[in-house]
VEXTORBA-294845 format. One record per residue (C-alpha): x, y, z. Coordinates in steps of 0.25 Angstrom, whole numbers, padded with zeros to 4 digits, always signed. Layout:
XYZ ...
***
This chain:
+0298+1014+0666 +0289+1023+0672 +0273+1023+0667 +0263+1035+0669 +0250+1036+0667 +0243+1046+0656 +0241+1055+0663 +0256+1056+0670 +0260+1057+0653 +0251+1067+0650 +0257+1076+0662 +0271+1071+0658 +0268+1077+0645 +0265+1090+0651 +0276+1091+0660 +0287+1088+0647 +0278+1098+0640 +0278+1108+0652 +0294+1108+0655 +0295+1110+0640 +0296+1101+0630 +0285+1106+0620 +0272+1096+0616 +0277+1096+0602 +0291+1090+0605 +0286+1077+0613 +0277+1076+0601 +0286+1077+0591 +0295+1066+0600 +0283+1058+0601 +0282+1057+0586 +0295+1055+0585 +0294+1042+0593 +0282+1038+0587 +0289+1040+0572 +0300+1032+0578 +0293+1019+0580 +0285+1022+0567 +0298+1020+0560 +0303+1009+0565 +0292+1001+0563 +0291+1008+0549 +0306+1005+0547 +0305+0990+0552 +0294+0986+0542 +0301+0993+0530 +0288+1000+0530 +0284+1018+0529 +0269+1019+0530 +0262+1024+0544 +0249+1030+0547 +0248+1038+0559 +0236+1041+0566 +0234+1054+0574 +0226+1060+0584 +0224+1074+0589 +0232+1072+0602 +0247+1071+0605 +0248+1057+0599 +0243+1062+0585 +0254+1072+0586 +0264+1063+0589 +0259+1056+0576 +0261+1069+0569 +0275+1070+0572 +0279+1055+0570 +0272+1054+0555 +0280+1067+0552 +0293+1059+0558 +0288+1047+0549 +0287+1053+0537 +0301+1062+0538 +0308+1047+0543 +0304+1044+0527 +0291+1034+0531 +0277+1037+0526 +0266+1041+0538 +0254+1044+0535 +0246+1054+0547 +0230+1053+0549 +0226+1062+0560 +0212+1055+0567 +0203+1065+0560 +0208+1063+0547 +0206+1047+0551 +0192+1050+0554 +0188+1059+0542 +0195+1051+0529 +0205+1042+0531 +0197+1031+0541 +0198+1018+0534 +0204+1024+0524 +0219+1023+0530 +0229+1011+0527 +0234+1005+0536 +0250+1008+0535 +0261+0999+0542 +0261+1007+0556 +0251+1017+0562 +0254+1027+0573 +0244+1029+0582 +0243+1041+0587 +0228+1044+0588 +0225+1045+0602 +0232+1047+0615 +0232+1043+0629 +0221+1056+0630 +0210+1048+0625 +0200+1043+0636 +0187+1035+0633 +0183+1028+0620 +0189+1030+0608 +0180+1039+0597 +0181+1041+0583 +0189+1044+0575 +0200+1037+0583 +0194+1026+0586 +0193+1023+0569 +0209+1027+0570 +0211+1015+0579 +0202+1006+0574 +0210+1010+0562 +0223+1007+0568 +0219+0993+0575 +0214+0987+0562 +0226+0990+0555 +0239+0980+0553 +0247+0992+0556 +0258+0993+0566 +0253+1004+0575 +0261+1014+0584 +0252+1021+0594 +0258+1033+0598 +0258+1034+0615 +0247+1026+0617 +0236+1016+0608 +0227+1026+0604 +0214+1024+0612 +0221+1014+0624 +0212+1010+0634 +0200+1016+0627 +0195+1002+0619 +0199+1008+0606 +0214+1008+0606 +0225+1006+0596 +0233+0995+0596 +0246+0998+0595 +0260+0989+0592 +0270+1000+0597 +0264+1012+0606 +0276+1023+0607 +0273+1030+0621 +0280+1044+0626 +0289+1046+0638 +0282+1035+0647 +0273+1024+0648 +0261+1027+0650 +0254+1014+0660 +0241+1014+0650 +0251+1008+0639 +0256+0997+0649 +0242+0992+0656 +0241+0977+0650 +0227+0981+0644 +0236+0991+0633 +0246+0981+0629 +0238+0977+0616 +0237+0991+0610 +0251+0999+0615 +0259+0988+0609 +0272+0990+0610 +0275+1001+0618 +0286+1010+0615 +0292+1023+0626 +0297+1035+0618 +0304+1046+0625 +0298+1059+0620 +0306+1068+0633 +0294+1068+0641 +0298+1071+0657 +0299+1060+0666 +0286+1057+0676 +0282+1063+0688 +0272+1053+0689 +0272+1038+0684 +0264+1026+0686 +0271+1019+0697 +0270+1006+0698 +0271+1002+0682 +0281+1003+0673 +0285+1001+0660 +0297+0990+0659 +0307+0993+0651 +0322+0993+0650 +0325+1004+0659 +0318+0997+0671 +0327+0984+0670 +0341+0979+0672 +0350+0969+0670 +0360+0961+0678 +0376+0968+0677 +0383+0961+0668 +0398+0963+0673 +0412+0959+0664 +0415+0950+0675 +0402+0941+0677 +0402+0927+0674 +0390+0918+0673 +0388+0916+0686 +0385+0931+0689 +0373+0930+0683 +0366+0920+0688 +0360+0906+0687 +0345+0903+0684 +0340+0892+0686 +0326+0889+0677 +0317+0878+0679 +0308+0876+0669 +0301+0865+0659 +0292+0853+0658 +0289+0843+0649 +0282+0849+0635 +0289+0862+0641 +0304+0862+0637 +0303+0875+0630 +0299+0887+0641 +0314+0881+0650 +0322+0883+0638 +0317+0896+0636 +0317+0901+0649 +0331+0896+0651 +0338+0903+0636 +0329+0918+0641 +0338+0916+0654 +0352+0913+0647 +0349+0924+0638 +0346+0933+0649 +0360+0934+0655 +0359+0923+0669 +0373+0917+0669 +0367+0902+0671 +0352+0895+0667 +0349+0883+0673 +0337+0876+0666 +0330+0865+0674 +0321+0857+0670 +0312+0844+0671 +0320+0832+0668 +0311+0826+0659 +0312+0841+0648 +0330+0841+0652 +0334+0836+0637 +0323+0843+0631 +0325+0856+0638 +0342+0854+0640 +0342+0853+0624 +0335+0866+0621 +0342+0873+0631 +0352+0884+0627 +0365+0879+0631 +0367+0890+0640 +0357+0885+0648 +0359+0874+0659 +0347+0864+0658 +0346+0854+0670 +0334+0845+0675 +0325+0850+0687 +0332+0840+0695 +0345+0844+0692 +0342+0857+0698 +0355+0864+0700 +0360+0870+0716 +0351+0883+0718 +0361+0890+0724 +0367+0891+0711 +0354+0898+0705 +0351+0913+0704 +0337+0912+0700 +0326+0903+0694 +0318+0903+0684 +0305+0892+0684 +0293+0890+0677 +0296+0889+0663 +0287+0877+0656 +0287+0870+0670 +0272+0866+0669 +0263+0865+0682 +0262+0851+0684 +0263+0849+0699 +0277+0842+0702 +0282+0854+0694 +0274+0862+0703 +0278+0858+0716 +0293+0858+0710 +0291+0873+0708 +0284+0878+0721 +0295+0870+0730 +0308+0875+0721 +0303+0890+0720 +0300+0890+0735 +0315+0886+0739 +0322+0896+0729 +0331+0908+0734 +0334+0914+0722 +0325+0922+0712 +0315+0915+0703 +0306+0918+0691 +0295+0908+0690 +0287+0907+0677 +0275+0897+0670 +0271+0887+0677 +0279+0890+0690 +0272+0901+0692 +0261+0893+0698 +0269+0883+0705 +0278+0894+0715 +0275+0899+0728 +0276+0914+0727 +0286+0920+0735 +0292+0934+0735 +0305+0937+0723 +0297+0928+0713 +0297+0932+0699 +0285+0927+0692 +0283+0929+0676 +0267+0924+0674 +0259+0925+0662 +0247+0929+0664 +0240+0916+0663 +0251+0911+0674 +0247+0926+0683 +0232+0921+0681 +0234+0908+0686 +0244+0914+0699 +0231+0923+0703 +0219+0914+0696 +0216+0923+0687 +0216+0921+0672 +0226+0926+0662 +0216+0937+0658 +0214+0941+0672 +0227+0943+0673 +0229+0951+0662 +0217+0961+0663 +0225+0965+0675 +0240+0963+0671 +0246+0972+0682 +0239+0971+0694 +0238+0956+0694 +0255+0957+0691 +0256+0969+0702 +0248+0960+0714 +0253+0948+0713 +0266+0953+0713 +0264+0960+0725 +0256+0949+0732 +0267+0938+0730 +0281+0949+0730 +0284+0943+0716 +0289+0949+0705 +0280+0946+0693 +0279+0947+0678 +0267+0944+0671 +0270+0943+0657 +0261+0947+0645 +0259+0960+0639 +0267+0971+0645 +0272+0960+0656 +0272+0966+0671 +0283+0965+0681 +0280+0967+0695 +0285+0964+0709 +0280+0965+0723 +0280+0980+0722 +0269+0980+0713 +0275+0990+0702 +0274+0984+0687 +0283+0985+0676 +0277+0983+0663 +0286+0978+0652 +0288+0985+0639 +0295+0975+0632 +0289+0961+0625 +0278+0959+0612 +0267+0949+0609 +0276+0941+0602 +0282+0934+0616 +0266+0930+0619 +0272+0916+0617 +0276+0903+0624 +0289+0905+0630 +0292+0919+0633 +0289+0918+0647 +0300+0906+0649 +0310+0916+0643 +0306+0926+0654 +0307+0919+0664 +0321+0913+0660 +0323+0931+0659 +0321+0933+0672 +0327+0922+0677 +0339+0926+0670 +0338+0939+0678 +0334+0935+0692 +0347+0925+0691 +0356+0936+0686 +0351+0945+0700 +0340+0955+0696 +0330+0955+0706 +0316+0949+0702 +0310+0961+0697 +0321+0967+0689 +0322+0953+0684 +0307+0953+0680 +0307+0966+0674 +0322+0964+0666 +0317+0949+0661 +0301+0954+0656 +0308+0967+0650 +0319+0959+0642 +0310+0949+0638 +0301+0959+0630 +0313+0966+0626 +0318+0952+0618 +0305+0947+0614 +0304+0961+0609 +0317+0960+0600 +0313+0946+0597 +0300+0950+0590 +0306+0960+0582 +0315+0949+0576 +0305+0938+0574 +0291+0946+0575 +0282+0945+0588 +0275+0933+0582 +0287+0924+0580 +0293+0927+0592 +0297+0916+0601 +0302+0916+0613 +0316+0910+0609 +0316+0924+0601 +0314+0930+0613 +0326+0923+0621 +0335+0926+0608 +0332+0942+0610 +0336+0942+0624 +0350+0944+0621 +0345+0958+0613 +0335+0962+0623 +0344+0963+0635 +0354+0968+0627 
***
């Protein structure tokens, strides 16, 4: 999906405004939206009490019109404009279930003042679940909401994406309140989400064979548990057959834990090539140096496309129709640079060395990045803290891998596999909480995210 910048918005508001749809109806849709997510939150935690906070710009109006909506829908919102919090109710407030944020905008340039700086402070130190309304009040001034759901209007706005916002927009929720389409949009990002992907055709008359082979080499000894993983992601992501190779020494161990769709075989037991329609390697390899060498000579000779991952990363000779899925420890160490290197400058870093090496690249985290030679970024929408865990990686890559052997082309495989991977970590989370979740949970929400 398209991103513009605040500016691009604000003159997008204009024109809607302009070819006649009145202020007041795109507030009152605002609301509405905002009203929406308030409730179901509300709703889910059998809970009906929510303070909203309210500015004097669009976003405190917008607050307005959902505590009306709140209060008519049978729940029980209370609505503090900013000057009331400044003259008798700072720290005097409870702090309800949920708060709405809607104290400052994306206006707001330079350091936060009084009274709203109080309001967010307020907001911060509360256990509340918090809605900020278009954007984290205060973003990119220091003093900034923190936000677990931000519902933003029409389009994305790029400020909400950079890597440096993740921690206070949350999770971040598109509402369509009938704003017009862009004349003018940030080029080269976008927001990932559904409508930018696609699936292999599933025809009535297909047999396994039409959707592919993929072969995964993966596993070493203390690592029988990313192979496994990686290989149940990819027979749950609709390749017809999944070869899982591994050293002999790990077979039993790994061949019992197997699901039984899943083919195990030892690494020298490799089956013909030209019966395979992508690979997947890296998986819980280690970087010893016979497994090294194995992995530099066996990419180097391949035809067909692979998805290289963990400990492969270091080992392959980088060649153009590569997918490569770093973390960015594993991106630091591809560039000498340190982790935190690499993520005090997420998207340039992903943008370069994709274009240097005529890769297609996704480094995960946080708002994980999918870029190609081209050098335009996709950023996903989709995922939660709860997948920061061991694991999660192997079942992407056995995604993708899925994917490339099914016959989407590297990019549109990178972008399908990171998207659908949110998406069932996601409906994972919501079943077993974000700090439970595991990656098995994650494989087991496949079948619901892609349907």
């Amino acid at each position: 999906m398209q991103t513009v910048t605040t500016a691009q918005m604000r003159q997008l508001d204009a024109r809607t405004i302009a070819a006649g749809t009145p202020g007041a109806v795109l507030m009152e849709r605002a609301g509405r939206a905002v009203a929406q997510q308030a409730g179901e939150f509300l709703r889910h935690h059998n809970v009906r009490e929510v303070l909203l906070l309210a500015g004097k710009g669009n976003n405190g109006g917008d607050a307005v019109v959902a505590a009306r909506l709140l209060a008519e829908a049978g729940f029980q919102p209370t609505l503090v404009t900013v000057d009331q919090f400044a003259e008798k109710l700072a720290g005097k407030l409870p702090a309800p279930p949920l708060i709405v944020d809607g104290l400052l905008g994306t206006g707001r340039t330079g350091a936060v003042r009084e009274p709203y700086r109080s309001a967010i402070e307020f907001i911060n130190r509360s256990r509340s679940y918090v809605i900020a309304i278009d954007v984290p009040s205060g973003l990119g001034t220091g003093t900034c909401v923190r936000a677990d759901v931000t519902v933003t209007f029409g389009w994305p706005k790029i400020d909400l994406l950079q890597p440096a916002a993740a921690d206070f927009v949350g999770r971040l929720e598109l509402a369509d309140i009938g704003l017009l389409e862009p004349t003018a949009t940030v080029p080269d990002v976008e927001l990932l989400t559904r409508a930018d992907i696609s699936l292999p055709e599933r025809r009535r008359s297909a047999h396994k064979g039409t959707f592919g082979h993929l072969l995964i080499i993966a596993g070493a000894e203390g690592y029988t548990g990313a192979p496994v993983l990686c290989a149940h992601a990819a027979a749950r992501s609709g390749v017809g057959l999944v070869t899982l190779a591994v050293p002999r020494n790990i077979y039993e161990i790994v061949a019992g834990n197997c699901p039984p769709e899943v083919m195990p075989v030892a690494l020298d037991r490799l089956p013909a090539l030209e019966k395979i329609s992508a690979v997947a390697i890296g998986p819980g390899l280690r970087r010893l140096p016979e497994t090294q060498a194995f992995v530099r000579a066996f990419v180097a000779n391949l035809a067909m496309p692979v998805v290289v991952d963990a400990d492969a990363l270091a080992a392959v000779t980088l060649r153009p129709g590569l997918v490569l899925t770093p973390h960015p420890g594993e991106m630091g160490r591809l560039i000498g640079q340190t982790a935190q290197e690499v993520q005090a400058n997420r998207w340039e870093i992903a943008r370069q060395f994709a274009r240097e090496h005529a890769v297609t690249l996704v480094l995960k985290g946080a708002g994980t990045v999918v870029t190609d030679k081209s050098g335009k970024l996709w950023i996903n929408s989709t995922g939660n803290p709860g997948m920061a865990k061991g694991g999660m990686g192997d079942a992407l890559t056995g995604i993708i891998g899925a994917l490339l052997a099914q016959g989407l082309p590297a990019l549109e495989a990178a972008k399908a596999g990171v998207f659908f991977h949110g998406r069932a970590g996601d409906l994972a989370a919501q079943r077993v909480s974000e700090s439970a979740l595991l990656a098995t949970d994650l494989i087991a929400a496949l079948g619901a995210a892609f349907h």
